[in-house]
C-alpha positions as CSV (number, residue, x, y, z in Angstrom):
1,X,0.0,0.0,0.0
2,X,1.6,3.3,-0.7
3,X,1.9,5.2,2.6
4,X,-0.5,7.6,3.5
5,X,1.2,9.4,6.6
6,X,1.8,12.8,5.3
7,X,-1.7,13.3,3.5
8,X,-3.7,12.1,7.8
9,X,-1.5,14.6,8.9
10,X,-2.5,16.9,6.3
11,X,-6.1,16.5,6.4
12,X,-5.4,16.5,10.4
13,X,-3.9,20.3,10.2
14,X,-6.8,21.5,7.4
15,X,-9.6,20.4,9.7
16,X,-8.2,22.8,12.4
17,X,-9.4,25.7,9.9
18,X,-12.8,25.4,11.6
19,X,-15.1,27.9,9.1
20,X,-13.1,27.0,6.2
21,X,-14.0,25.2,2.9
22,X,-10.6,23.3,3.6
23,X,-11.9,22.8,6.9
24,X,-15.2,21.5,6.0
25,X,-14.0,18.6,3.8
26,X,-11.1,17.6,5.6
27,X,-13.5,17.1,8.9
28,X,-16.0,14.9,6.7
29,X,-13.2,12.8,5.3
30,X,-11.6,11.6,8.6
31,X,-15.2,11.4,10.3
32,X,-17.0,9.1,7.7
33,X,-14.0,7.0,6.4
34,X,-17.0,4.4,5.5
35,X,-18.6,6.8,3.4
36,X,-15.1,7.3,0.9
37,X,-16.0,4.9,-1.5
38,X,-19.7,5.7,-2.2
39,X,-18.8,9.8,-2.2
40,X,-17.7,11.0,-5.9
41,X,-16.5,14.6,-5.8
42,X,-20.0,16.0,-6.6
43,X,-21.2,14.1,-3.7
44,X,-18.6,15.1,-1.6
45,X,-19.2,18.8,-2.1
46,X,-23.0,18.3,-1.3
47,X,-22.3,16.4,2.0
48,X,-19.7,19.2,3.0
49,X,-21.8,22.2,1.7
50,X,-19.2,23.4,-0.9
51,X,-18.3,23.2,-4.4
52,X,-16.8,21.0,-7.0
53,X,-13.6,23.2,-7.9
54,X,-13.7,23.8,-4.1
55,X,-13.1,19.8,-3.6
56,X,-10.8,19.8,-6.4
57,X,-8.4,22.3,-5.0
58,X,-8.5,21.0,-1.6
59,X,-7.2,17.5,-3.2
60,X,-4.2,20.0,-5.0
61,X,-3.5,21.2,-1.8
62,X,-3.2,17.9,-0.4
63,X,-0.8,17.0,-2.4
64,X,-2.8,14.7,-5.1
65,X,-4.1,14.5,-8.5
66,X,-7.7,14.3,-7.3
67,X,-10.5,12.4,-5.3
68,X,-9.5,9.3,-7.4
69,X,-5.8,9.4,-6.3
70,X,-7.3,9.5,-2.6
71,X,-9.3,6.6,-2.6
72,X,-6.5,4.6,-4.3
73,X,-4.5,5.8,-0.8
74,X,-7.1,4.4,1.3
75,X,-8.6,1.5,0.2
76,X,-11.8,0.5,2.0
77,X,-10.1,-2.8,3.3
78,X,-7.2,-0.8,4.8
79,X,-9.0,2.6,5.9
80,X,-9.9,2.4,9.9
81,X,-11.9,4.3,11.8
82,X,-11.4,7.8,11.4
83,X,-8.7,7.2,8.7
84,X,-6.0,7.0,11.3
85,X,-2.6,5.6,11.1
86,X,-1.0,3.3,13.8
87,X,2.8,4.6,12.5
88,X,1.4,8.0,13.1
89,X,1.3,7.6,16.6
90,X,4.1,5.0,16.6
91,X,6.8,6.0,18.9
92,X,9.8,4.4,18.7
93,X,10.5,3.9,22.5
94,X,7.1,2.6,22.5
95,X,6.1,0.2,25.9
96,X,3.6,-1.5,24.2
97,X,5.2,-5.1,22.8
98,X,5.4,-5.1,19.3
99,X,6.8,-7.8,17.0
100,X,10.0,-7.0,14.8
101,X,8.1,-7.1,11.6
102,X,5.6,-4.3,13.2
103,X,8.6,-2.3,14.2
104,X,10.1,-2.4,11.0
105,X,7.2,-1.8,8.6
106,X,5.8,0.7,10.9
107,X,9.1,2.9,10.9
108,X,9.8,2.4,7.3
109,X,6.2,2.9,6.0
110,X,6.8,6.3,8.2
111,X,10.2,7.2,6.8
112,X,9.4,6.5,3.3
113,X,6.1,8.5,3.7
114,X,8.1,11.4,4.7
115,X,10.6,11.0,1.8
116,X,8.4,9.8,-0.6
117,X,7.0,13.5,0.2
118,X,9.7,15.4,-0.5
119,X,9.1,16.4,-4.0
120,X,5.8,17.9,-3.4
121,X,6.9,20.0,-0.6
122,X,9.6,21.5,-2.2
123,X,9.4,25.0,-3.7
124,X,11.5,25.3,-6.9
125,X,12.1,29.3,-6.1
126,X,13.1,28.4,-2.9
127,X,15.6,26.2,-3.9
128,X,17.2,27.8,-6.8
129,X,17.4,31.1,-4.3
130,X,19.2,28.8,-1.6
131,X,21.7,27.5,-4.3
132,X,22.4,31.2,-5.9
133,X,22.7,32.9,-2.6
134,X,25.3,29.4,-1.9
135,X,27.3,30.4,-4.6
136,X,27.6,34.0,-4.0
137,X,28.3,33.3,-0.1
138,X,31.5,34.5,1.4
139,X,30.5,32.3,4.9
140,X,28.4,29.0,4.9
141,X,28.1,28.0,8.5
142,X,26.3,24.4,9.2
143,X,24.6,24.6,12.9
144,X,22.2,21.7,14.7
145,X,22.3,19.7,18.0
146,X,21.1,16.6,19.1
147,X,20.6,14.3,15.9
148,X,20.3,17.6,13.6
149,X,23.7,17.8,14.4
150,X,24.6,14.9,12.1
151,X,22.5,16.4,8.9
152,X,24.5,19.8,9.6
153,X,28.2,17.7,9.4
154,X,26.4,15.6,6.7
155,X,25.8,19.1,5.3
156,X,29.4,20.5,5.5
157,X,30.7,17.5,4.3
158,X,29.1,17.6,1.4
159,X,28.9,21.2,0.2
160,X,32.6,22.0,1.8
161,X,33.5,20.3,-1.3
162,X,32.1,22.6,-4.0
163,X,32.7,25.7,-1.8
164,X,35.8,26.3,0.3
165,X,34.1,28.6,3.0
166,X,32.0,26.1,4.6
167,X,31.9,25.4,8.6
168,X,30.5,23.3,10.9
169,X,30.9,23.3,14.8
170,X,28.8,20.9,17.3
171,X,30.1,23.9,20.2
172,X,27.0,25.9,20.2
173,X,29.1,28.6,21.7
174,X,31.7,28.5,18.9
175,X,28.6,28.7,16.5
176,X,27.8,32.3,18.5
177,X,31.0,33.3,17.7
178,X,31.1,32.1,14.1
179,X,28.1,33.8,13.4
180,X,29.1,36.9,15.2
181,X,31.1,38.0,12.9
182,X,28.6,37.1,9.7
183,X,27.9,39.7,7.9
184,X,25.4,40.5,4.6
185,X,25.9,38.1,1.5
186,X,27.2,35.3,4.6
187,X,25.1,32.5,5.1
188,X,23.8,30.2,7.9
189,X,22.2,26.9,7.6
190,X,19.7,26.1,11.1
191,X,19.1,23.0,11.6
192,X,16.7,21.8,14.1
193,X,14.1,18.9,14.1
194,X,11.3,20.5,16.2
195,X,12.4,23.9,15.4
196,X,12.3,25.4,19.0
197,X,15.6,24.7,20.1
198,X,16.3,28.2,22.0
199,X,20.6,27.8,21.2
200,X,19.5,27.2,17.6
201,X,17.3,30.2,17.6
202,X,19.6,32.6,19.2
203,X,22.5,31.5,16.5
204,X,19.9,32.7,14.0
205,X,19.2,35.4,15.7
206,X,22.5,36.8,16.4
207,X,23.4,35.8,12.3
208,X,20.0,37.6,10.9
209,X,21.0,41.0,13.6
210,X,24.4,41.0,11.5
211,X,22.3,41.1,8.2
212,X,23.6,37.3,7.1
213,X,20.4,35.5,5.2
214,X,19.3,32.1,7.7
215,X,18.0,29.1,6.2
216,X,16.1,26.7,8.5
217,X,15.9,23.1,7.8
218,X,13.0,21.5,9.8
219,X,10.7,18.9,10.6
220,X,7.9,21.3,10.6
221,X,6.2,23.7,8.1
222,X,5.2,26.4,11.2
223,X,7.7,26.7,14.2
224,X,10.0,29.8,15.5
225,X,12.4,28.9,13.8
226,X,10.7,28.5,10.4
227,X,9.2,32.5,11.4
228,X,12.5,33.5,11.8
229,X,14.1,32.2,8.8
230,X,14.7,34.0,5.9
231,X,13.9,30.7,3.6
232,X,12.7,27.6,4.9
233,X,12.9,23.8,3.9
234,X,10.9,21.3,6.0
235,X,10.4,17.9,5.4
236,X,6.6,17.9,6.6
237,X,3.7,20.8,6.9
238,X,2.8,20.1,10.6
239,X,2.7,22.5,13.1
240,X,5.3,22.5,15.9
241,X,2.6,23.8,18.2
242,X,0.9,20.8,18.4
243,X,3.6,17.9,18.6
244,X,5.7,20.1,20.9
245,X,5.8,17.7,23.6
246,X,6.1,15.0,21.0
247,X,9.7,14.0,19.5
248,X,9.6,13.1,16.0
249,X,13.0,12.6,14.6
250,X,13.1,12.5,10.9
251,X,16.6,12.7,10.0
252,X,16.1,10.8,6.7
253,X,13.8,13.9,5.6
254,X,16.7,16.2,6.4
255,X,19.6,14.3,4.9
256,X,17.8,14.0,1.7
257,X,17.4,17.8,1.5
258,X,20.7,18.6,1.8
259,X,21.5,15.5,-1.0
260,X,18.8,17.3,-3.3
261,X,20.4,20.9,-2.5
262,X,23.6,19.2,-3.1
263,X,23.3,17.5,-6.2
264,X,21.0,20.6,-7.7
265,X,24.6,22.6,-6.9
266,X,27.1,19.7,-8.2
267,X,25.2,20.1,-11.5
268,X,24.7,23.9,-11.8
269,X,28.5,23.8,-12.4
270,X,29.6,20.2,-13.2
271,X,33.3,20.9,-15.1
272,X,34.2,22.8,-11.9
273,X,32.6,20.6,-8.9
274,X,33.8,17.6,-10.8
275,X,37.4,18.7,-10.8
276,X,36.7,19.0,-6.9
277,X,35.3,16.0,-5.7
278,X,38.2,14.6,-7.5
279,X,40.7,16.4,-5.6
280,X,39.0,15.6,-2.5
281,X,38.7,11.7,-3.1
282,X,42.0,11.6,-4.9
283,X,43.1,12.9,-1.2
284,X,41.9,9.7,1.1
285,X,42.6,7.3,-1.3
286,X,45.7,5.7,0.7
287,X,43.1,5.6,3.5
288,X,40.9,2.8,1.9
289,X,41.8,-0.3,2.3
290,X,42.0,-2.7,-1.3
């Protein structure tokens, strides 16, 4: 079945917009998941008071084709009550047993839904300012903690190659200083899964007060950091506000943007980043082992 994670949690953040046409025909949809395959999208506008191009936009905004792409995500068989998702509220220090093959379909079903994602979340603009403002940058600082600590060194690993100005630090206070001394046409990469990391926050504050441009990599479309950034890429469109007590670590999400950023870079200039990953690899050759 393909996975259907992102589209619940979707649906789950339009039905909040009480008064809303979005609103209206996200509510009906996870309240009468028996009703799905009966509904066409006439019917569906006349059971949620709206319109036909009103319950063809809100599929758009979903993320689909239409009402027949939806179905095909929740087949009657396979659709529970109120169209929830056991992965969605799968934690992975969970203290309820769970078998190995539940484990590992749950948390794959839930990473490839989040990947699988992606593409439809992304904002061409967005990333084609991110790559010109990298290549103009005369600073590209990397900053996360915790496990967004490893997609910012995955980060500067990877673009430290094409452009010789990278940095990374995992010393938060280091990072304060780094970015002290940003200025306009520097730029800082935050990275932080929930967003509301206060160290993270004051690193892009103190890099946007010296007029550097901050771009926030996050697990979530609406969080401080995401209101502070000057650009932000996130790997889902929920709202911080509502998991904040909720860890949701989706590190796959984030290294996958920076590969995206990465090879969108790599191929804006190929002659020249191919002559430096060369040099690079040519460099820790003696260090593999043949």
């Amino acid at each position: 079945m393909q996975s259907n994670m992102l589209y619940l949690v979707r649906m789950d953040a339009m039905r909040k917009s009480t008064g809303t046409v979005d609103g209206m025909i996200a509510d009906y949809l996870l309240s009468h998941p028996g009703q799905i395959d009966h509904l066409t999208v006439w019917s569906l506008a006349e059971e949620t008071h709206t319109s036909y191009a009103s319950v063809c936009r809100f599929f758009k905004k979903l993320g689909l084709c239409g009402f027949r792409e939806f179905k095909k995500l929740f087949p009657g068989s396979q659709r529970p009550e109120g169209l929830t998702n056991e992965a969605l509220e799968f934690h992975i220090e969970s203290h309820t047993p769970v078998s190995l093959d539940e484990i590992s379909e749950r948390i794959c079903d839930y990473s490839a839904s989040v990947i699988g994602s992606l593409p439809r979340l992304l904002k061409r603009k967005e990333i084609e300012r991110v790559i010109g403002l990298m290549k103009s940058a005369d600073q590209v600082h990397f900053v996360g903690l915790g496990t967004s600590a490893v997609t910012a060194q995955y980060a500067y690993t990877k673009f430290f190659r094409l452009k010789n100005v990278c940095s990374f630090e995992r010393d938060i206070i280091l990072s304060k200083m780094k970015v002290a001394q940003m200025r306009e046409g520097s730029l800082l990469f935050a990275i932080s899964s929930s967003g509301r990391t206060k160290s993270i926050l004051e690193v892009a504050r103190i890099a946007r007060q010296n007029g550097a441009t901050v771009i926030a990599i996050c697990d979530f479309e609406n969080s401080p950091l995401t209101a502070m950034a000057d650009i932000s890429i996130c790997t889902t469109v929920r709202d911080s506000n509502k998991y904040i007590d909720t860890d949701f670590p989706h590190i796959q999400g984030q290294i996958t943007i920076v590969d995206i950023l990465y090879a969108y870079m790599y191929n804006k200039t190929p002659a020249f980043s191919s002559r430096r990953i060369k040099e690079t690899k040519d460099a820790v050759t003696v260090d593999k082992i043949r």
